[in-house]
Structure formats: structure tokens, C-alpha cells
KEZA-758452 format. One line per 8 residues: number of its first residue (from 0); for each residue z, y, x of C-alpha. Coordinates in Angstrom, 3 decimals, decimal comma. Example, Ala and Ser with C-alpha at 12.3 -4.5 7.8 and 13.67 -1.06 7.14 Angstrom:
% KEZA-758452
0 = 7,800:-4,500:12,300  7,140:-1,060:13,670
END
This chain:
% KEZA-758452
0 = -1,369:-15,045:-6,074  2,140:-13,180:-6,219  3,095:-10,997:-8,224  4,870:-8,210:-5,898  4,779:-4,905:-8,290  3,927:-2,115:-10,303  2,184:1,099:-9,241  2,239:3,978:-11,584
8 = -1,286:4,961:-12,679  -0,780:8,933:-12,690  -0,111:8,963:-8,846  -2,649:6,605:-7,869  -5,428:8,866:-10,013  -5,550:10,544:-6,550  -7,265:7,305:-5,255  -9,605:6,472:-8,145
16 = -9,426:7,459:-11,816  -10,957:4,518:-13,283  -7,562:2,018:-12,568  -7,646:-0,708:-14,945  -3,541:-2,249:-14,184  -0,369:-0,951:-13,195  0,271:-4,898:-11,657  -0,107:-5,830:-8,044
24 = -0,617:-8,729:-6,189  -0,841:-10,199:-2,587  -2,293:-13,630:-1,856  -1,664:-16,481:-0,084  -4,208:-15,433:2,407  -3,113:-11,964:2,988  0,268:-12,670:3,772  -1,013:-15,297:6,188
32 = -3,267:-12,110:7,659  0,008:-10,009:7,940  1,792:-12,612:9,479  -0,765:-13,552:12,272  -1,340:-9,658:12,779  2,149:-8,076:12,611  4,334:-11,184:13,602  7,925:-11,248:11,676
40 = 6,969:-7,949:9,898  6,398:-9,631:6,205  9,682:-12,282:6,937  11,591:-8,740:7,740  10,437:-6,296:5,051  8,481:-8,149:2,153  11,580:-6,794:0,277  10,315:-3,026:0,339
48 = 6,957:-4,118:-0,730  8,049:-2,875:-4,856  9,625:-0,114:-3,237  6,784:1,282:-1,363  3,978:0,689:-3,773  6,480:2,154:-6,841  6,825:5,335:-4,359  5,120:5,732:-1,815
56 = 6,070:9,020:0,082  2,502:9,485:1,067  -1,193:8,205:0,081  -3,751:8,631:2,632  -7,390:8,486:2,062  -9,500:5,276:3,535  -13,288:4,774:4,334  -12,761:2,070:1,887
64 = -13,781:2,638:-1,576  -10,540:2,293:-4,479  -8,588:1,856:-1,547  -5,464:4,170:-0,871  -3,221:3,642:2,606  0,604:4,162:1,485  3,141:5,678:4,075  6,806:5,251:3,226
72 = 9,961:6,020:4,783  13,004:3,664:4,021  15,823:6,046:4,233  18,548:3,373:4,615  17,215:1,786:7,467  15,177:4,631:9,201  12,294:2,686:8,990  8,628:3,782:8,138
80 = 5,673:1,490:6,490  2,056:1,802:5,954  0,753:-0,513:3,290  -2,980:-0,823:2,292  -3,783:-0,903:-1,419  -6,592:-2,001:-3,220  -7,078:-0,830:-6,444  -9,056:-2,622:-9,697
88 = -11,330:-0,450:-10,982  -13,441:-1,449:-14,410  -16,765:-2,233:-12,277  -14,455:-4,784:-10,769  -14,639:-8,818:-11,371  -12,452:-9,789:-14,034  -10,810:-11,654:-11,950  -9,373:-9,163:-9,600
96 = -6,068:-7,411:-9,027  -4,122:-4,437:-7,589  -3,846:-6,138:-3,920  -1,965:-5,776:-0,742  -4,496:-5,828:1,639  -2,816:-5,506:4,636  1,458:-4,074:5,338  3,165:-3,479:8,708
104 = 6,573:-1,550:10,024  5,494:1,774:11,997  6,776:4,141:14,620  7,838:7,466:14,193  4,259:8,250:16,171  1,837:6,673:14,542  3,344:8,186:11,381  3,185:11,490:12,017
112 = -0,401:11,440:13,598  -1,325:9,574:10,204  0,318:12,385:8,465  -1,723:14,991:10,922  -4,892:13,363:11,356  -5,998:11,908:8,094  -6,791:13,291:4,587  -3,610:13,256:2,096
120 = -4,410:12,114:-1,521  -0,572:12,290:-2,323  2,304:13,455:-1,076  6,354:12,457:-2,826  7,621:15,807:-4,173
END
């Protein structure tokens, strides 16, 4: 388990209300997921993982309950993210955590038909 953040709760309300930490994690196996599924992505960017989940530019609604898909533009480097976030809720096992679930490097494309096509929870002022 490492420890790669802190989301604040007032923004994420849009996901769930019922958020028990501001802490996130990813695991072991989920950044061995990322790796096999979006080769040199995590090596590349792991470093705008805080960034993204602190503020995201966009959360998008999922089919997956306490669940929130975060878009993100990295102004620098003219780069956009997406970044799937599992929240804990109280119903939760103890033992669970804010979690990365999955986080890959997008196209300008697939961002703005993300944007278009899906429902928007939150959007950066």
C-alpha cells in the first residue's frame, strides 16, 4: 500500500457524501495493472498522481458505485490524465482506502468526447 495523496472531501461530495478519509492509496497490484495496461505511463507520470487527485479539472460519473473518473490537464506539459478513484465510504471494510484504481495519459480526443459524452459530477472553476 502507498500512500500517494489527499483528496479534499467537499469536491468529492459530488461522488458520494458518506467519505470517511481525505488519504489515498494505490497498491502494489494496481500499479502492476497500470503498468501491464498502459506500458511506461506510471514510470512517466506517477509524479502528477497528488496533483490530479488534489485537483482534478473534471470528475466524471462511473457505473461503479463511490467511484468518480478524474480528468486533468497538466498545463506545463500539455498533457491530459484520466485517473479512476475509489472512494471509502462508512459501509466499507475497515480495512479499505481512497484507491487508485486504474491511471493513464490521454489524447486530446478521448478527452473531449469524455467531457461530451459522459455525466459531469465536477468541473475546476
Amino acid at each position: 500500500m502507498n500512500f500517494v495523496g489527499k483528496i479534499d472531501r467537499e469536491i468529492y461530495k459530488c461522488v458520494t457524501e458518506d467519505i470517511v478519509t481525505d488519504e489515498v492509496i494505490i497498491t502494489d497490484e494496481r500499479i502492476a495493472h497500470i503498468k501491464e495496461r498502459h506500458p511506461k505511463d506510471y514510470e512517466r507520470y506517477c509524479s502528477y498522481i497528488p496533483n490530479i487527485i488534489a485537483e482534478p479539472d473534471y470528475i466524471v460519473k462511473t457505473n461503479k458505485p463511490n467511484t468518480g473518473v478524474l480528468l486533468k490537464e497538466i498545463q506545463e506539459s500539455n498533457e491530459r490524465f484520466k485517473l479512476v478513484l475509489r472512494l471509502k465510504i462508512e459501509k466499507d471494510p475497515k480495512d479499505y482506502k481512497n484507491s487508485v484504481i486504474s491511471f493513464w495519459k490521454i489524447g486530446e480526443d478521448t478527452w473531449k468526447k469524455t467531457i461530451k459524452n459522459k455525466k459531469i459530477l465536477y468541473k475546476h472553476k
